[in-house]
C-alpha positions in Angstrom: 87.3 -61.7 -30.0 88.9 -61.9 -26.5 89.7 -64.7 -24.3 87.3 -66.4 -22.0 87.1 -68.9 -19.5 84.2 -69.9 -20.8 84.3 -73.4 -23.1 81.4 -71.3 -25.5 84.3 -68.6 -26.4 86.8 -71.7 -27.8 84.0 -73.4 -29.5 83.4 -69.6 -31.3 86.5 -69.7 -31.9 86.6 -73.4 -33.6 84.2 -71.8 -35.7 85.2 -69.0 -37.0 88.6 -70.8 -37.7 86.5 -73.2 -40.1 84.3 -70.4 -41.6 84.3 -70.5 -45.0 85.8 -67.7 -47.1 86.8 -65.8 -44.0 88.5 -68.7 -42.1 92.2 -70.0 -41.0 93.2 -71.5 -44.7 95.0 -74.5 -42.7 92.0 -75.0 -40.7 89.7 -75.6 -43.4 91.9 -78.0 -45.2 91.9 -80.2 -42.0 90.3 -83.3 -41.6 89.2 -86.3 -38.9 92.2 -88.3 -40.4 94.6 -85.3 -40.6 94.1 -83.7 -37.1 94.1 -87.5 -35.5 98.0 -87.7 -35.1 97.7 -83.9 -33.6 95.0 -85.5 -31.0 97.3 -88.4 -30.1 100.6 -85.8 -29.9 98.7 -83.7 -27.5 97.9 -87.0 -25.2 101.6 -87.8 -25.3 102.5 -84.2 -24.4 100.3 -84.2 -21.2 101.3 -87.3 -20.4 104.7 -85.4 -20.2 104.3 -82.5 -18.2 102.2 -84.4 -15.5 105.5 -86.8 -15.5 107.9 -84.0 -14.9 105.9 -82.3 -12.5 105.0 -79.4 -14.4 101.9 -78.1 -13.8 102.2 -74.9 -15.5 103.1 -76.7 -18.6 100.3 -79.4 -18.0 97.7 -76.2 -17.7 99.0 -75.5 -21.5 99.1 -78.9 -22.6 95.1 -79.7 -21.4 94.5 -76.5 -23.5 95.6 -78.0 -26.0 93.7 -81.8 -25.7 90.8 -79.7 -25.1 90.9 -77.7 -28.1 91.5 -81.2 -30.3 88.0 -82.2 -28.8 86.4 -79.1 -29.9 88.1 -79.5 -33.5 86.8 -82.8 -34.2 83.3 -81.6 -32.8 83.3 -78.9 -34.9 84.1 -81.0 -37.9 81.5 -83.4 -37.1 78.8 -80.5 -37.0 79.5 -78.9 -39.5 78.1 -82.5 -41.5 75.2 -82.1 -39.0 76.8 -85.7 -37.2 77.1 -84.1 -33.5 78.0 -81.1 -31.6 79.9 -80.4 -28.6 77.0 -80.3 -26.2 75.9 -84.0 -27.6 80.0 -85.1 -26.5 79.6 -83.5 -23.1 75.9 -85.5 -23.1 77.6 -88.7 -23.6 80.2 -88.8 -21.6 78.6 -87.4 -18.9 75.5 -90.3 -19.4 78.4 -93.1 -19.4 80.0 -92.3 -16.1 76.6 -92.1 -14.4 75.7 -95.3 -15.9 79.4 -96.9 -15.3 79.1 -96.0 -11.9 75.7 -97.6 -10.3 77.5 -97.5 -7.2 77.7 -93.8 -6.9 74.5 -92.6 -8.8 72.2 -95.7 -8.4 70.8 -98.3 -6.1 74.1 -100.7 -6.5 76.8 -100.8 -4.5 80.5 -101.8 -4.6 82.4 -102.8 -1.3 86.0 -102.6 -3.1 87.4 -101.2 -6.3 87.5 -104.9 -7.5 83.9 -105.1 -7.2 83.5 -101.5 -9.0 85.7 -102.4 -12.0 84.2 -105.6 -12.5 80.8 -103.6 -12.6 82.3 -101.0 -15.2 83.3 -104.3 -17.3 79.9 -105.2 -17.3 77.9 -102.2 -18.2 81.1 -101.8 -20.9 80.1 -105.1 -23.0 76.5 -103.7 -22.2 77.1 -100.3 -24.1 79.1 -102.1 -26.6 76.1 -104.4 -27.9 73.7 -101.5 -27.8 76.2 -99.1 -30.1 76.3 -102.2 -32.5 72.8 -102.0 -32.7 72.6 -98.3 -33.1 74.5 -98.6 -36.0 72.5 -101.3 -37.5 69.3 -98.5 -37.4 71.6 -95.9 -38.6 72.6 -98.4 -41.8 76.0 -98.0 -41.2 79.1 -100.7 -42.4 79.4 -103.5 -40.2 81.7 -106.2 -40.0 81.3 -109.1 -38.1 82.7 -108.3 -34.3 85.8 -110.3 -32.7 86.3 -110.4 -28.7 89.1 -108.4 -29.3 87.3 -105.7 -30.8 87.0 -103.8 -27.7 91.2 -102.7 -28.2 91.6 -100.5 -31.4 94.6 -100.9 -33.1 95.6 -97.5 -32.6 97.2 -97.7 -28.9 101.5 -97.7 -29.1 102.3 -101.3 -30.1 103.3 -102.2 -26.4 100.0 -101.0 -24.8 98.2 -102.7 -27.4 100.0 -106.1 -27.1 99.4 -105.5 -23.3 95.9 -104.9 -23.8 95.0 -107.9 -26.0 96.8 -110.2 -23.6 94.2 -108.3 -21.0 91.4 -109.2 -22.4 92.1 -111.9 -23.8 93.3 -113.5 -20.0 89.7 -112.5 -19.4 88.5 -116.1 -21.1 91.3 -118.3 -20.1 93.6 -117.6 -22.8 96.6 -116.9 -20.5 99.5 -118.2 -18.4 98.7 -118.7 -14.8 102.5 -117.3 -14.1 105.5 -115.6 -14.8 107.6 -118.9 -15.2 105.8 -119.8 -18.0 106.3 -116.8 -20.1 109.9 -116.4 -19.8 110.2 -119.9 -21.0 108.2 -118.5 -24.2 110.8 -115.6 -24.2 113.8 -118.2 -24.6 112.4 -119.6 -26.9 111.5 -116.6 -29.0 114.7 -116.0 -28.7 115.8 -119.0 -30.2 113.7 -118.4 -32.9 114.8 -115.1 -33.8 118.6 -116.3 -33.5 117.6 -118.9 -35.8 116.3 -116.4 -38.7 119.1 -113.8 -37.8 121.2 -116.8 -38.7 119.6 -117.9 -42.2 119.7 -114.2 -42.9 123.9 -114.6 -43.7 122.9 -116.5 -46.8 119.8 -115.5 -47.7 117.7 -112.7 -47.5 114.6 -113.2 -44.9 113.8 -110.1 -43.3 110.4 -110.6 -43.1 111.1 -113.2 -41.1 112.9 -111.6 -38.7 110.8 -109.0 -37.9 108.0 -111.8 -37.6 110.5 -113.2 -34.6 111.4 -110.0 -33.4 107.6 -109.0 -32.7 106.9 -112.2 -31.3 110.0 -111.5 -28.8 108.7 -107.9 -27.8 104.8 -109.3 -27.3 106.0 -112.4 -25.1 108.2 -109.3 -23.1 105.2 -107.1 -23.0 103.3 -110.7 -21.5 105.7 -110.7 -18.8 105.6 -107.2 -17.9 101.7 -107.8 -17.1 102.5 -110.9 -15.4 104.7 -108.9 -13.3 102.6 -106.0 -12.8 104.1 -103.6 -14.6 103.6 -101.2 -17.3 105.6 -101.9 -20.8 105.0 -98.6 -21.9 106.2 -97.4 -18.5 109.2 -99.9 -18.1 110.2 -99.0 -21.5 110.2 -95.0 -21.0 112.2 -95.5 -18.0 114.7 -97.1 -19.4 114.4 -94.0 -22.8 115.4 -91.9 -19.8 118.0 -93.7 -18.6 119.4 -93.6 -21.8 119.4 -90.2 -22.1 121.4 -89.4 -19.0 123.8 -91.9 -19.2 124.2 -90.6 -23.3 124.6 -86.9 -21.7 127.3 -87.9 -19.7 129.3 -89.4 -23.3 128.8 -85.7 -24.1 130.0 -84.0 -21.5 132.9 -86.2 -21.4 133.8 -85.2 -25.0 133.1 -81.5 -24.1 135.8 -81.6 -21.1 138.2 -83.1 -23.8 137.5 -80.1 -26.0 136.3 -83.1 -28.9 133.3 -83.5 -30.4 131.8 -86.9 -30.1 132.7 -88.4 -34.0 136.2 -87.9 -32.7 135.2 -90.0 -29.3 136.4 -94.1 -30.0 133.2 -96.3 -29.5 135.6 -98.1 -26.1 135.8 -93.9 -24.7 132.2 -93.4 -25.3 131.7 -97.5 -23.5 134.2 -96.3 -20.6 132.4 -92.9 -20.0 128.6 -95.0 -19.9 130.5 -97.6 -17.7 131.1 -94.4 -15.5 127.4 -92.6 -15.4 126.2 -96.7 -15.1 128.4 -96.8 -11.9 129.1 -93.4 -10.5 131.7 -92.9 -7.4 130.1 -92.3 -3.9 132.4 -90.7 -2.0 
């Protein structure tokens, strides 16, 4: 089999990787479940490339997406659920129908107007899924508002999210102000159990506090406009280089950082914190 550009040739491939008897032996172990974490890894990993620029990497790493899409969809056909060409279908019927605008007789003067459109047609597609189901005769369970953000977003773009939608209705702080008193206070709350803790063990506790602190910091990111995930990757990096620079230190001192005091590894941080300018 040779290479293509073709998406048929990697959906031949798919296949003959899960063929039966003459298949990859990994491959046909695999499952939804097992090659989820694979499918979210791959997300992170373009998310990476297109952050450092890298465009021959992020050619790779869109392979690789791509060819978690055809996995699943050759899973899922090979129960006779769906195939590739129903996925492409799908999504291809959803953005023509998100977008009235573009393909149909609506129109939408600002990108406001367009996303409150898209909001719409989403709760639309969302009720007649729910029915779908119900002719299918598959499990239901009785639907919350929040429904719409799965649990399986990064904990701070889910927090974010909820708070979202939830805003959508009311449920919300009109400011900024308002949720950095709530911050304080979770503060207070989690210096309070951190306290108790000395004498007696409540870690449950604690962690209850502690999340409550990181979901009333992930409110004020949104109120602020800015992106937890994003804030919090930022300051990842910044830990990194200022980290680097403990090791290089060590290296021009011929040491290895255990032999480095924590106050030389503080002073050389202090130094990549503050750098001279000459």
């Amino acid at each position: 089999m040779t290479p293509a550009r073709d998406i048929t040739r990697l959906i031949e491939i798919m296949a003959a990787l899960r063929t039966p008897e003459t298949g990859c032996p990994w491959d046909l172990e695999q499952t939804f479940a097992t090659i989820a974490p694979y499918t979210i890894e791959e997300a992170y990993e373009v998310a990476d490339a297109i952050h450092r620029g890298d465009t021959v990497d992020l050619r790779e790493e869109l392979g690789d997406l791509l060819l978690q899409v055809v996995y699943h969809t050759q899973m899922a056909s090979e129960d006779g659920q769906f195939d590739f060409g129903d996925v492409v279908e799908e999504i291809t019927a959803k953005m023509i129908r998100r977008h009235p605008h573009v393909f149909g007789d609506e129109t939408a003067r600002t990108a406001g107007m367009a996303k409150g459109a898209w909001e719409r047609i989403k709760d639309q597609e969302k009720a007649a899924r729910a029915l779908a189901r119900e002719r299918l005769g598959l499990a239901t369970r009785k639907s919350s508002y929040l429904d719409s953000v799965p649990p399986v977003f990064p904990a701070l773009t889910e927090a974010e999210k909820l708070q979202k939608r939830a805003a959508r209705v009311g449920f919300d702080w009109g400011a900024a102000g308002p949720v950095l008193d709530k911050i304080r206070e979770e503060i207070d709350e989690l210096a309070e159990e951190v306290a108790s803790a000395e004498s007696d063990s409540r870690t449950d506790r604690i962690e209850d506090e502690l999340g409550d602190l990181i979901f009333a910091v992930a409110n004020l990111a949104r109120h602020l406009d800015i992106d937890p995930e994003e804030a919090l990757k930022r300051t990842n990096r910044k830990f990194r280089s200022r980290f680097a620079a403990i090791e290089r230190e060590a290296e021009r001192q011929q040491r290895t950082l255990d032999d480095l005091t924590l106050e030389e590894m503080e002073a050389a941080w202090q130094v990549a914190k503050h750098p001279r300018t000459e």
